[in-house]
Backbone bond lengths (Angstrom), bond angles and torsions (degrees), N, CA, C in turn:
res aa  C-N    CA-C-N  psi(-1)  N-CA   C-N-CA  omega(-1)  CA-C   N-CA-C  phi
1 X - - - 1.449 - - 1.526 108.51 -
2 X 1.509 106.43 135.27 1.482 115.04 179.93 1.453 105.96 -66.72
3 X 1.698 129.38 136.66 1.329 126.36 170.33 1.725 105.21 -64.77
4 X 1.130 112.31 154.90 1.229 103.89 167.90 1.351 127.53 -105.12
5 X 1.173 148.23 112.77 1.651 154.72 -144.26 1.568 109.34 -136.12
6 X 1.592 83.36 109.36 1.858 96.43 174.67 1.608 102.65 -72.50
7 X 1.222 137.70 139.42 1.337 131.03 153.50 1.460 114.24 -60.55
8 X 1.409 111.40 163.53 1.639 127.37 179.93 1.528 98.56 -55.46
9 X 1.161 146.10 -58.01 1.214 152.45 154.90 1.634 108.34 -18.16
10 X 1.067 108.72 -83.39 1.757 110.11 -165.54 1.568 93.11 -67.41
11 X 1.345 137.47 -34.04 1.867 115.56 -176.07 1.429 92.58 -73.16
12 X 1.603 133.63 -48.10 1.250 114.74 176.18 1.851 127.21 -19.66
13 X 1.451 92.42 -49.98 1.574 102.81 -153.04 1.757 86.29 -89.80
14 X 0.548 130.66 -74.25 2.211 140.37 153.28 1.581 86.63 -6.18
15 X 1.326 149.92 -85.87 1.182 138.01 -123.25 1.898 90.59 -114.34
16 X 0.838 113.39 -13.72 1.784 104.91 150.01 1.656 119.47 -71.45
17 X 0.836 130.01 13.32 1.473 147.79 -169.25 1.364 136.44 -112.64
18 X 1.951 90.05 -47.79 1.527 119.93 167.68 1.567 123.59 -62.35
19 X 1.039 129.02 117.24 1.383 125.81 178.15 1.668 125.77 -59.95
20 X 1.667 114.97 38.65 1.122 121.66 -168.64 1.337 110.24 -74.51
21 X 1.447 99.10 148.87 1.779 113.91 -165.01 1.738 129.67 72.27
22 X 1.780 109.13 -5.17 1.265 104.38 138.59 0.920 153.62 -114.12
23 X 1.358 117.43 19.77 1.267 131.18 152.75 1.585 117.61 -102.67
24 X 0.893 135.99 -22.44 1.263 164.00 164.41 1.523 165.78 122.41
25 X 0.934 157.84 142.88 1.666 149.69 -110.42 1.326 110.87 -7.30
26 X 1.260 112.89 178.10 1.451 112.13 -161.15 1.906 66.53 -108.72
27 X 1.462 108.58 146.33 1.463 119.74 172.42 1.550 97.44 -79.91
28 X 1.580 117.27 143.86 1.423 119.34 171.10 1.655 114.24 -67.86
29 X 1.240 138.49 -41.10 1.431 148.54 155.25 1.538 124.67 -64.34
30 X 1.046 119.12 5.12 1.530 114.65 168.62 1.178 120.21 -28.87
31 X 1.244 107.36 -67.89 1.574 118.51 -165.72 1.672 102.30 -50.08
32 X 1.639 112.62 -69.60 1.368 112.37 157.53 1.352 130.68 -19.44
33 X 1.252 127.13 -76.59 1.554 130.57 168.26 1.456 106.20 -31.88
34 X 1.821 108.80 -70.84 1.513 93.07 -165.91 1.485 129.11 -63.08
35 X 1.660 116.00 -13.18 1.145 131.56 149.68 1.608 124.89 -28.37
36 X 1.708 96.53 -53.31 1.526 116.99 161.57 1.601 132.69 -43.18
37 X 1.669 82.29 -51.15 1.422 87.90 -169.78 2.089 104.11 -79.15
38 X 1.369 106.08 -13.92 1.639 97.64 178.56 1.200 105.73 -64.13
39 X 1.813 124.06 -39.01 1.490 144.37 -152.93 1.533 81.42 -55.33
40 X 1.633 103.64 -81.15 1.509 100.30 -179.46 1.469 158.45 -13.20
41 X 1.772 85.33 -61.62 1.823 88.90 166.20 1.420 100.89 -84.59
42 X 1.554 137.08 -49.74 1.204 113.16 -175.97 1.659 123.61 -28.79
43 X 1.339 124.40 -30.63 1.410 134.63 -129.52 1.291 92.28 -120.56
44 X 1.248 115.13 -59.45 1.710 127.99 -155.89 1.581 112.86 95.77
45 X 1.354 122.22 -14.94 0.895 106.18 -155.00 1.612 104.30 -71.34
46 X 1.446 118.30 -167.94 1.084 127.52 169.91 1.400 135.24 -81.60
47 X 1.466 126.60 142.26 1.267 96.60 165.16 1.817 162.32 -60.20
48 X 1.270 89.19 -7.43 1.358 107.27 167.31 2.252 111.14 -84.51
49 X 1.363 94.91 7.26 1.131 89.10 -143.81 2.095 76.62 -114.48
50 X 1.380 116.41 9.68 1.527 116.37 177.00 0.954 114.66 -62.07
51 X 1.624 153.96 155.38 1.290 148.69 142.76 1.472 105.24 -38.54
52 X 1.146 95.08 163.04 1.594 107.57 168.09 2.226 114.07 -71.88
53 X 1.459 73.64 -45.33 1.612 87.53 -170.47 2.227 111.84 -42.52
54 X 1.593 107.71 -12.49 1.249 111.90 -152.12 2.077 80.33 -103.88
55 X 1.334 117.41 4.49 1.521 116.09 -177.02 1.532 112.11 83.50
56 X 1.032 98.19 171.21 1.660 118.08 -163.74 1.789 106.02 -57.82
């Protein structure tokens, strides 16, 4: 399975959006995770079913 990779461009415009820092810290893997979470719906698969590469 292809990873899926937002460019610097599209997380730019994606992470101007996110309500980071009021709820709290900015997570160090964001970008990663939400990477995750595209894998997912793109896929169907499950969540147990993420690569590793997208973090714990």
């Amino acid at each position: 399975m292809t990873r899926v990779q937002l460019t610097n461009e599209e997380w730019e415009f994606i992470g101007s959006h996110l309500p980071i820092g009021e709820y709290g810290p900015y997570p160090e893997r964001l970008r990663q995770q939400f990477e995750g979470v595209i894998w997912r719906f793109k896929t169907g698969g499950q969540w147990r079913e993420i690569p590793q590469e997208f973090g714990p």
